[in-house]
Phi, psi and omega in degrees: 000135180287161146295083177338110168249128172303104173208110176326188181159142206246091196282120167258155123208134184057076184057006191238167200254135154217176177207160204196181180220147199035052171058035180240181148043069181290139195228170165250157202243006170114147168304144185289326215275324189274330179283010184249343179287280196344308209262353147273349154307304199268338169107024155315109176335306177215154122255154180275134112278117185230125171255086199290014185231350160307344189263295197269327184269002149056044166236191186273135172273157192292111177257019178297313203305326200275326171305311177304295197304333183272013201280323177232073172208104177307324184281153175310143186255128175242158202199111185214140171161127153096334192318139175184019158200183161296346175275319172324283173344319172279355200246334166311306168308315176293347171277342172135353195283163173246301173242153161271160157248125153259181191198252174282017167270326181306294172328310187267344175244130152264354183278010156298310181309312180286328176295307183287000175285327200287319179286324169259339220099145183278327183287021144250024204212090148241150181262130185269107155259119145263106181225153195248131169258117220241122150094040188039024168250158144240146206231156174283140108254168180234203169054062166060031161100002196292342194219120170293140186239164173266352187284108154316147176286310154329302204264017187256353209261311204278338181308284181292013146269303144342321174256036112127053161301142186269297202251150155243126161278107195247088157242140187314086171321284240279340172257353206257150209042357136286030191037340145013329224090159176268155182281119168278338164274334183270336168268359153293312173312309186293308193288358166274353198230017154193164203286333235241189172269152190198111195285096119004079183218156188086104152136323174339118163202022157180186197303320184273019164294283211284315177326291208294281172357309194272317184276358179251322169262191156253018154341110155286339188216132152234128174272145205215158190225280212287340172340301187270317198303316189260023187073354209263357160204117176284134172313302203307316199280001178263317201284325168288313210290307280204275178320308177305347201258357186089022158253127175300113163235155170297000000 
């Protein structure tokens, strides 16, 4: 069985860490470069970068930004905004990232997923599910959750592990940055329903959120933002926590 990872994640635009709830009313959460030291201090498994406005402002994510931040970080790195093609990818990689993340370029080509899986390694490819539950469905979105896809979650999940995805990044619009918890049906449904790992996100607001998540689904990883960004849970005293409940963590 892998071993449960803890991994932050840092939503940029126009350069700054911000967080918001069900992906609205975005507030800042502090420079990336000093939260990316941190969160290798404090002993985070991974870290995320996401440039959430890259996408919709149809530019390239900052890979000047992204060189600094791998610049003082040991742990896999992860880096998604904008992505669409193979040179993007290289020139992320060549900035320090170890995997990319896609998304709504994956929605609109999927056969991105099998080249760059084909080019780098699929253990370098992860696919960003943003899903919603709209109509007793869960529907796919793209653009930072802004736009409804006609793409079921499930079958758009089991596509891109099929076209060579490494990783599913999975997140709850409907839970994220309400602390709530993480949605336990819909990451159970997924992560029972395809071979690959499957990254936990949206909802987190305390310790026992990463327990119930690990003990409930088949989650491999749950990712978290403002939690960790605003203090309100240090990774060592969570990692400890995790340990005491009895989850094998990294």
């Amino acid at each position: 069985m892998l071993k449960k990872r803890i991994i932050p994640c840092l939503d940029i635009k126009d350069g700054t860490t911000v967080k918001g709830i069900n992906f609205e009313g975005l507030r800042n959460a502090g420079d990336p470069i000093e939260l990316a030291k941190k969160y290798e201090e404090q002993g985070a498994d991974e870290l995320v970068f996401l440039d959430i406005t890259a996408t919709i402002e149809e530019r390239k994510t900052f890979a000047q930004l992204v060189k600094e931040i791998a610049a003082e970080l040991s742990i896999p790195f992860t880096v998604g905004g904008g992505i669409s093609s193979i040179e993007d990818v290289r020139k992320l990689l060549e900035a320090g990232a170890d995997k990319i993340s896609i998304n709504s370029s994956a929605v609109k080509n999927p056969g991105l997923i099998y080249n760059l899986s084909k080019e780098f390694g699929n253990q370098c490819i992860v696919v960003a599910i943003d899903t919603r539950w709209v109509n007793n469905e869960d529907w796919v979105h793209i653009k930072g959750g802004r736009e409804i896809t006609t793409l079921k979650t499930l079958e758009w999940a089991r596509q891109a592990e099929d076209s060579g995805a490494g990783e599913i990044l999975l997140t709850s619009m409907d839970g994220d940055g309400t602390k709530n918890g993480f949605d336990i049906r819909i990451t159970k449904l997924i992560s029972e329903n395809v071979n690959i790992p499957v990254i936990a996100s949206g909802g987190a607001g305390k310790m026992e959120d990463f327990t119930e998540v690990f003990n409930k689904t088949q989650a491999t990883g749950a990712l978290a933002a403002s939690v960790f960004h605003f203090g309100e849970i240090h990774i060592q005293d969570l990692k400890q926590e995790l340990k005491y409940q009895n989850i094998e963590i990294r």
